[in-house]
N, C-alpha and C positions, 0 to 999 in steps of 0.2 A: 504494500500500500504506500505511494507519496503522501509528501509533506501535505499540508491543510494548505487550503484556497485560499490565495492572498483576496485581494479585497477590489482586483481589475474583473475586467468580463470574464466568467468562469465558465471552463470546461471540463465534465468529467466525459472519458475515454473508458471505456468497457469493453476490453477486447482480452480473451484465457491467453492468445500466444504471447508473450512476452516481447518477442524480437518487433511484432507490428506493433504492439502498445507502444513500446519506447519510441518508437519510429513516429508514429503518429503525434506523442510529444513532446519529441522534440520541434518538428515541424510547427508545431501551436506555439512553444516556448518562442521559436525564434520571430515569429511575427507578434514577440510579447502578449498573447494569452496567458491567462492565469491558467494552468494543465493539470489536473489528476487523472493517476489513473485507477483501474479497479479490474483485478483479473478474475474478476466472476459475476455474478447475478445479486448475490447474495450480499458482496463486498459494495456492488454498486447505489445496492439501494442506503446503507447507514450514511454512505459520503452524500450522497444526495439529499439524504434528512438534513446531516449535518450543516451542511457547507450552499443549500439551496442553490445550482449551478446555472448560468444563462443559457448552457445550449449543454445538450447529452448523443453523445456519439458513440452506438451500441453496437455489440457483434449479437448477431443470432444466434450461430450453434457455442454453444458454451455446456462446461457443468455444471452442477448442481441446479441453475436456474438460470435458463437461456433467455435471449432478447425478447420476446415476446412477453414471457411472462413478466419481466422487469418492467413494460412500456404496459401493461395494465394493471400491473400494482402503482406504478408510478399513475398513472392519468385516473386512477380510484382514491388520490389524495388530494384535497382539495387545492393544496399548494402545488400541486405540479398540474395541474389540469391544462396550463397551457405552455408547460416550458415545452419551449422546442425541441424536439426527438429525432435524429437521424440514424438511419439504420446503415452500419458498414457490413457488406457482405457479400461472399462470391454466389447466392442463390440469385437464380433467373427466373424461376415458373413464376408464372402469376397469380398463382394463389398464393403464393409467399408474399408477395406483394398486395393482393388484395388483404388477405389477415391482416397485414402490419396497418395498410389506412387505416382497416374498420377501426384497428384499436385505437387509432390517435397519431401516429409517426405522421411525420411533417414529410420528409425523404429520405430516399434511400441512397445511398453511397457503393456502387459498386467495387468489389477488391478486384485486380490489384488496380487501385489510382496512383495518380501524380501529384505533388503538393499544390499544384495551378490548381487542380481539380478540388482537394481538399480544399481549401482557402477560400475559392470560389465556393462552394456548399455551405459553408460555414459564414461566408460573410453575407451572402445572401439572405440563412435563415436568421439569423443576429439583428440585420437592417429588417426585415419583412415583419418578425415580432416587436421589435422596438419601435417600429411604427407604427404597428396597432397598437401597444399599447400607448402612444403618446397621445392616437386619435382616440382611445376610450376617455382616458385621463383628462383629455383637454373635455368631454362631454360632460363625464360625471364626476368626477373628482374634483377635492379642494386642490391646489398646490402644495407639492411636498413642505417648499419652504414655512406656508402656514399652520400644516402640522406638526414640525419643528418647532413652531414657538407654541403650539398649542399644548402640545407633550412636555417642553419645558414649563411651563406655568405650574406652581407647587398645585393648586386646584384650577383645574376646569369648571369655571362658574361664568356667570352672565358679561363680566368683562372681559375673558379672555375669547369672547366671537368676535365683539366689534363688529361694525358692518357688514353684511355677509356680504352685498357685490357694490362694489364703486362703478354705479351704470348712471351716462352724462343720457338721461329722458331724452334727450334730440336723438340720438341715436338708436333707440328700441322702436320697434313697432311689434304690437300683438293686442290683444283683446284683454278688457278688464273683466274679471270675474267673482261671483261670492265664490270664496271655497274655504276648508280647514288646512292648516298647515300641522304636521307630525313631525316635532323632534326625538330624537331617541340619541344616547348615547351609553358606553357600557361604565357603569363605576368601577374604580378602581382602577383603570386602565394601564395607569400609569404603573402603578406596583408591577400589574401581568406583564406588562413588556420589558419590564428591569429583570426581573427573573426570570424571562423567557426569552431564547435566543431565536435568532430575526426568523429563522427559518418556522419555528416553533406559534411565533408569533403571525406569521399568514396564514399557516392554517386554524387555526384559532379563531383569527377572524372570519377568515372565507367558513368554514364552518357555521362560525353563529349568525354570518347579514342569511347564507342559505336559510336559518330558522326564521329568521326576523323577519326576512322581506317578503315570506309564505302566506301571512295574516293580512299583510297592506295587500297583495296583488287580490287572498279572496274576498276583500272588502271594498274593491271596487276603488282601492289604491290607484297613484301613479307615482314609482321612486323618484325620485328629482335628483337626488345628488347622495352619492358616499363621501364620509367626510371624517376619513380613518376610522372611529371606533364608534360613528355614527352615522345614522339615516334621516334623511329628510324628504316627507313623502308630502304629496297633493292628493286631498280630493272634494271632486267637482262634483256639481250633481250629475245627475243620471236620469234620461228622459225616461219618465215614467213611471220611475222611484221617488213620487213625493210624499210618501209618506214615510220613507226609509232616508231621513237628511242625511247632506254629505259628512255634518258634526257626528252623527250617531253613529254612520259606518268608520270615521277613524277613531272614535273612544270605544268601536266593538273590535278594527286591529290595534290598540294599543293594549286594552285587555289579551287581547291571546300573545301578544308580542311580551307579554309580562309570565302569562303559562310558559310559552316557549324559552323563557331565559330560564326560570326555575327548573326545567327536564333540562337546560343545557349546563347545569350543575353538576349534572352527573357524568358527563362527557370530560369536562373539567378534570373532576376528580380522579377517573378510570385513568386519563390521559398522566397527568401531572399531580398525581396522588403527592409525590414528597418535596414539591418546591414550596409548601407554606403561603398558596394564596390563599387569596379572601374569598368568601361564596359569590359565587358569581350572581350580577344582580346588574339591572340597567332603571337609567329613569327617562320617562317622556313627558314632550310639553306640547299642549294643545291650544291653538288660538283659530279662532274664528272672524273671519274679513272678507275684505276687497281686498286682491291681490291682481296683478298684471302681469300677465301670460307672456313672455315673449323669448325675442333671440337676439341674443348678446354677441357682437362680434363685426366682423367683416363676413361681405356676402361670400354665401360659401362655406364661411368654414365659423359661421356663430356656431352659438352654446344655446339650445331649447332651455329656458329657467325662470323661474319665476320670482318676482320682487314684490318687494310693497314694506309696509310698516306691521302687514300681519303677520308676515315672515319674521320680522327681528323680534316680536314680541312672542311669536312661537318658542322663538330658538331662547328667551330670555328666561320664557316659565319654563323649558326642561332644566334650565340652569337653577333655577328656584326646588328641583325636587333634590338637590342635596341638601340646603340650607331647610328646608321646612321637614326633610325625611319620609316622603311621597313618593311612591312610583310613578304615580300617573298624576301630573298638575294641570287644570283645561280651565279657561279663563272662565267667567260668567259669562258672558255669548257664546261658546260653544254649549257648555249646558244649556242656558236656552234652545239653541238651534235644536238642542238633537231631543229637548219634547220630553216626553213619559220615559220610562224603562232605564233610566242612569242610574245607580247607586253609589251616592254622596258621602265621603268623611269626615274630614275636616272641611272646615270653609272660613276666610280670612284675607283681609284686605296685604297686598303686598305692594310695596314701592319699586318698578324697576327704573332702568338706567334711561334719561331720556323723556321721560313719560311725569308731567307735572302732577297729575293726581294716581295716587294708589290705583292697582288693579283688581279689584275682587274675583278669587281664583278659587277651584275647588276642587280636594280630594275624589280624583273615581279608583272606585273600589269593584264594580262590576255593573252588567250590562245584560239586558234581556239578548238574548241570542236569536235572533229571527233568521240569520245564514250561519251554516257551519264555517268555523272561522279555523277546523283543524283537517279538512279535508286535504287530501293532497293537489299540490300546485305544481305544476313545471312551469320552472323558472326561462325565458327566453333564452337562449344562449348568449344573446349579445351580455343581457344581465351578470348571465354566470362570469365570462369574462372581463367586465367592467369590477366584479367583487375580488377577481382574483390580481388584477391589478390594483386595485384602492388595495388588497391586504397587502402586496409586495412593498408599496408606496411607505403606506403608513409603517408596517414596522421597521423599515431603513430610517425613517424621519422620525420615530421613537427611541429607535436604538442613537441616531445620531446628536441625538437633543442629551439626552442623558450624557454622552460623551462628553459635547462641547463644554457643560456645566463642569464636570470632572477636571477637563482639560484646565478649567478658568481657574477651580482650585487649587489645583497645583500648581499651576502660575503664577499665582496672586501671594503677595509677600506671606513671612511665617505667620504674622499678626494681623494680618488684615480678617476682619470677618468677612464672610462669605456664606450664602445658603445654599445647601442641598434639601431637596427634596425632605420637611420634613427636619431638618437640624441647620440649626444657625453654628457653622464651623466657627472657632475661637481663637484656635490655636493651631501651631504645627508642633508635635512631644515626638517626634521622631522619623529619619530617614534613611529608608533601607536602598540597596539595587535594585529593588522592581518596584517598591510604595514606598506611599507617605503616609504618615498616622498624625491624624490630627483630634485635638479636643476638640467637641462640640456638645452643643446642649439641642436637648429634644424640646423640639417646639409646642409639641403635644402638653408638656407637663414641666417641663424644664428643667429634667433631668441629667448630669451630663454621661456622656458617651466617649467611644473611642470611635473614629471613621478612619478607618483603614481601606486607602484607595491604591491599588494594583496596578500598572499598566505591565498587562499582559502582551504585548508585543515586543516587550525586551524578554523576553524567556522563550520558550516553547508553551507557542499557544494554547494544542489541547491541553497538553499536561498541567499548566497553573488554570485553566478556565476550568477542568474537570477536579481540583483539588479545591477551588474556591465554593464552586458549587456542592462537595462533598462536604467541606464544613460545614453550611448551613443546612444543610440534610441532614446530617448524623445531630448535630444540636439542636436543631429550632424543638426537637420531639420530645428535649429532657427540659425538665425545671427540678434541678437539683441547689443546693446553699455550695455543694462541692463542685459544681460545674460551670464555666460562663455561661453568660446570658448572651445570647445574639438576636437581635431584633431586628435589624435588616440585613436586606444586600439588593444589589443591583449590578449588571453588568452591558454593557454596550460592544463595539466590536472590538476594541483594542484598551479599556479601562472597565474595573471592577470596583465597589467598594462594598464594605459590611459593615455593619455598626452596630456594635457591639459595648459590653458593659465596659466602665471604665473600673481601674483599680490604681488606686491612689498610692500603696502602701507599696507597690513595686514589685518585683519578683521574689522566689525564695532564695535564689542568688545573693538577692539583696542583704534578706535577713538572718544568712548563715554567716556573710563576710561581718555583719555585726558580732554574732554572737548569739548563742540558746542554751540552755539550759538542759537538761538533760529531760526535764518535766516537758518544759516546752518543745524537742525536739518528738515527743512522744506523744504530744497534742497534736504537734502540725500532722506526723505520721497517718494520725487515725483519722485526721480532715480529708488528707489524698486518700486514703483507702476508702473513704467512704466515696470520695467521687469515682475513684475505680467502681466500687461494688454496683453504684449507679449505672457506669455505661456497660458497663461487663452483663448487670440486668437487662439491658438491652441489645445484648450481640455486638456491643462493640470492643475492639481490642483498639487501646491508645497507638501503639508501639514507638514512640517518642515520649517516655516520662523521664524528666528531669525538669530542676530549679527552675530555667527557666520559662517553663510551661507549667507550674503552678506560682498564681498571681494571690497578691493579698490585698484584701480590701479595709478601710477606713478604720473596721470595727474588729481587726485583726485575721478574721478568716482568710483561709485559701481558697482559691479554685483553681481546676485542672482547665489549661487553654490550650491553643493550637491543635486542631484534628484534623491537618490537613494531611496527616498522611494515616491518617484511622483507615479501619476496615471491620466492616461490616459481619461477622461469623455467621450469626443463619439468628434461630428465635432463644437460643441461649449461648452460656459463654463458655461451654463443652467443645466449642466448631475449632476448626484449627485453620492454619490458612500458610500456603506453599510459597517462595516468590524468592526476589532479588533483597540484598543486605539492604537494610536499610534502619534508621533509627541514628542517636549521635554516641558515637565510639565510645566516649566515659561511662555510658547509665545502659549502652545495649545487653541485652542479656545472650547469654551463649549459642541460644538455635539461632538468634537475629543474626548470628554473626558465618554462620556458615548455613544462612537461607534454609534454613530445617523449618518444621512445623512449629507455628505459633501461637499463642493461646493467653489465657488472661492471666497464665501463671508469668509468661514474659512479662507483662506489667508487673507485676509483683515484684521480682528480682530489678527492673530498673528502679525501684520505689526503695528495694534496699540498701542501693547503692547512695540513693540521697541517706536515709535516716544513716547512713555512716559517717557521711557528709556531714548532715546536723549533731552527730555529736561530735567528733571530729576534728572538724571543718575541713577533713582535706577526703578526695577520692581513694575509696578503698584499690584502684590499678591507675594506675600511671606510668607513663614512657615518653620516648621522645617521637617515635611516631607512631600512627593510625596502626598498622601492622602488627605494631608490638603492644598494642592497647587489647587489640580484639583475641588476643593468643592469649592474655594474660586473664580475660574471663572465664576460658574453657581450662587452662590450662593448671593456672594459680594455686597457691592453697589460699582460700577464705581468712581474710583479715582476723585476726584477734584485736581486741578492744582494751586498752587499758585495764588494769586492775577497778579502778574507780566506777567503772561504768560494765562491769561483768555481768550484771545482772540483765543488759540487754544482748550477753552475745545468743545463749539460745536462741533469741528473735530474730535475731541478725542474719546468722546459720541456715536458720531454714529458711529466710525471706532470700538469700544468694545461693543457696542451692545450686553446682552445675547442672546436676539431672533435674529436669524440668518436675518430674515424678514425685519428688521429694520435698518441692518447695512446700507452700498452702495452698491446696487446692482452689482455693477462689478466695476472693478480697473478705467476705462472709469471716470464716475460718480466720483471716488474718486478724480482722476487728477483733474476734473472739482471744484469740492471741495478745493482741497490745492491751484489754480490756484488763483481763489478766496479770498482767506484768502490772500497769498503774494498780492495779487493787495491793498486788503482793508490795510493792512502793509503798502505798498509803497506809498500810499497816507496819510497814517499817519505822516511817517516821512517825507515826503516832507512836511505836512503842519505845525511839528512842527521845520523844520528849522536845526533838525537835520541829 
């Protein structure tokens, strides 16, 4: 498998021979294409999830899963529905060629070609889709750039629409009409795209406007516009449905468009069970007017859209349904409009932007059903593809807006404040070779935090973007007193941040080069055991315990930090786990160091090597190099302990243990152990009076 897809037009290559893959990119590398390749079906499809590529260049006969079936699991996901598909192959019949259209291939590429011939195929479908998509996007879609600033905005409320179109009236012509205007948008949005990678985050969308825009079309809807993580629909009346107003057919699809977000909870969840979002939830806003039909542009090539002042005061009450906590906010004329059968909950005058006297606006909660509003719909195709480019749009202009913010912070002096999403940065407390750590305070509560922001393009991308996201997986799930707290994270295409608990009192590094007492090295002991016995409860193995990854806070306590290179056992902490050395040379334990089977007894024995530490103060193996450290775990005879402090070597002994067998069975056992030792203490010094 090649390196990950830089960030130019990308190509994934899917050919089993090797000698043509290479062939074929280098041919791409050297007309500077971004190139991977994938020598199977199977391999094809994860870089594809991964890396969302602009054009795919397949071989048919393959193993395990050949071109074909690759090009209809690909065109069954909502995000590739329309990436462009070439098929490279020596087949000629026509029925090889007709299968491939039915499934969706754009062309086929006869073997053996010439690079003229490649180039040309390639440059073609490249220009042909990027043109349709620019003619979708100029129809229905906002501007990238405006959902950049809209995804940067800490909340998307009624100031961040602003005008929706800057149209000079001399230049429209269309008809003025009564009709309702639908806003919709999804909450939270902003969280799902920071945890969600861009690829992740199109079919997501394209997914849920599929649910959404099902209710407006069987309600006698028209979509007007995508506007990344929302819909803006019209409707008119309808000759001969006077007694079914145009207000009551869009507060009967805002109702089902509110069912449909609820069942798409569970997609959510199936999908992205452990990235710790929010329940998935949307809000809409309903106004009732005179609006003016027209087309916006140069002849030829306007924009069918519609204007007025019902439009912005539509688009103003979906912004009012975060501030009041309504799903569905419809002004008092669309309630009137839409007659008998609305059911009402709140109701409440509101002030918006622009508008000298309040607007009297009101809670819908449901609606007599006179048409099924959950029947199935097929979506036009032009639609389909207009959602599948508004998803690509928006989450590059989600992911890039989170960037630029990151970008600013880093750049912006140690001391300057600065906002993220959510925490007013304070400070800069530290700088490594790939972050910055910075103090901030949670705007929520005003609590302060650490934000630790990443740029992952000076490393190996998958590798720190898969360790960053394994962190907050493995922790969001615990609340332990021994565990940090991680409360965010977010990442975009080349910058990461998490934010996380701050600890005042500094590392155990810290408080060893001070100095402990023997009471106290025996206290802190049973703090980290007790955050072990925590994740260990949950199938995690640390295998990095040392100083400084247990932190102390204000009120003295530890917590166990850093799990970026955790791993997961299974549903208990019996699992073992195979691999490459890894953990830091002073605190690894013996299997860590010749890649044997690992287990939560390896935590244990790093954990001994601190409370040796803590009493101490120096490393039970030391050398002068890496080599001669990791020989000296397996190899050694086990530290003795001063006379003074003999009463902790038993504990000692078995917490360093070479045979893993021998150590304490689990952190459990170990508590049980140090519990022990402080009783058999505390009866000492009571009996000697001091």
């Amino acid at each position: 498998m090649n390196a990950a897809l830089p960030s130019e037009k990308k190509i994934l290559v899917v050919e089993d021979e090797a000698g043509i893959r290479n062939n074929i990119l280098l041919m791409l590398k050297i007309e500077r294409f971004a190139a991977v390749g994938a020598e199977n079906g199977r391999v094809a499809l994860e870089l594809a999830r991964r890396h969302q590529p602009d054009l795919i260049l397949c071989d048919i006969n393959m193993p395990e899963m050949d071109g074909f079936a690759v090009l209809e699991t690909l065109r069954a996901e909502p995000g590739f529905a329309d990436t462009p598909f070439v098929f490279l192959t020596a087949l000629d019949d026509r029925a090889s060629l007709r299968r491939g259209m039915n499934l969706g291939a754009d062309d086929y590429l006869t073997k053996p070609f010439t690079r003229d011939e490649l180039m040309a195929a390639v440059n073609a479908r490249l220009r042909k889709h990027e043109t349709s998509t620019q003619a979708l996007a100029a129809r229905l879609l906002t501007k990238a750039a405006s959902l950049k600033e809209k995804f940067r905005a800490r909340t998307v409320g009624e100031d961040a629409w602003g005008p929706l179109l800057d149209v000079d009236p001399a230049e429209t012509t269309g008809k003025i009409a009564d009709a309702t205007i639908l806003f919709s948008d999804i909450r939270n949005f902003t969280t799902y795209s920071e945890r969600l990678t861009a690829g992740e985050i199109a079919e997501f969308l394209n997914a849920y406007l599929q649910q959404a825009c099902a209710p407006v079309l069987a309600c006698g809807g028209r979509i007007m516009k995508f506007l990344g993580d929302g819909v803006m629909a019209l409707f008119e009346p309808i000759a001969g449905a006077a007694n079914d107003s145009h207000a009551k057919r869009a507060i009967r699809a805002s109702v089902a468009m509110q069912l449909a977000s609820r069942g798409f909870r569970d997609w959510i969840r199936q999908r992205h069970r452990s990235r710790g979002l929010p329940d998935f939830s949307i809000g809409v806003g309903l106004h009732t007017g005179e609006v003016l039909l027209c087309v916006v542009g140069t002849a030829g090539q306007g924009e069918f859209t519609v204007i007025g002042d019902t439009v912005n005061v539509a688009s103003r009450l979906e912004g009012q349904t975060k501030e009041l906590g309504w799903a569905i906010v419809a002004s008092d004329t669309t309630i009137v409009s839409a007659g008998a059968g609305v059911s009402i909950g709140g109701r409440q005058p509101v002030q918006l932007r622009g508008r000298s006297a309040p607007t009297l606006v009101h809670e819908v909660i449901g609606v007599e059903a006179d048409i099924a509003t959950d029947a199935p719909v097929e979506l036009p195709a032009e639609m389909r593809d207009a959602m599948a480019a508004n998803a690509r749009i928006a989450a590059g202009a989600a992911k890039e807006a989170l960037g630029i913010t990151l970008r600013q912070v880093m750049s912006a002096a140690p001391d300057k404040p600065f906002s993220v999403r959510g925490y007013k940065v304070q400070s800069r407390i530290g700088q490594g070779g790939s972050s910055s750590v910075y103090l901030a305070e949670r705007e929520s509560d005003g609590q302060q935090v650490v934000l630790k922001i990443l740029n992952l393009s000076l490393g190996s991308y998958d590798a720190l973007l898969q360790r960053f996201i394994q962190e907050f997986d493995i922790i969001s799930a615990i609340d332990h007193p021994n565990v940090v707290k991680i409360y965010d994270r977010g990442f975009s295409e080349d910058l990461a941040y998490i934010a996380m608990e701050y600890f005042p009192g500094g590392t155990l590094s810290d408080i060893i080069r001070r100095g402990l007492t023997p009471r106290q090295a025996l206290s802190l002991l049973a703090q980290a055991a007790a955050g072990l016995r925590e994740i260990h409860h949950h199938g995690i193995v640390h295998r990095d315990v040392k100083p400084a990854n247990l932190m102390a806070r204000a009120d003295g306590t530890i917590a166990l930090v850093d799990f970026g290179i955790a791993k997961r056992l299974g549903q208990n902490a019996g699992g073992t786990l195979h691999g490459e050395v890894f953990g830091t040379p002073y605190y690894i334990s013996p299997e860590q160091t010749e890649a044997r089977a690992v287990t939560a007894r390896s935590d244990i024995y790093s954990l001994g090597v601190i409370f040796h530490e803590m009493l101490t103060r120096r490393r039970p193996f030391e050398a002068e190099g890496v080599a001669e450290v990791l020989a000296l775990h397996t190899r050694a005879p086990r530290p003795k302990l001063p006379q003074p402090l003999a009463e902790y070597q038993d504990l000692l002994d078995r917490m360093l243990a070479v045979d893993p067998e021998r150590r304490y069975p689990s952190a459990d056992a170990l508590l049980h152990a140090i519990d022990e030792v402080w009783t058999r203490e505390a009866v000492r010094v009571m009996r000697s009076g001091n």
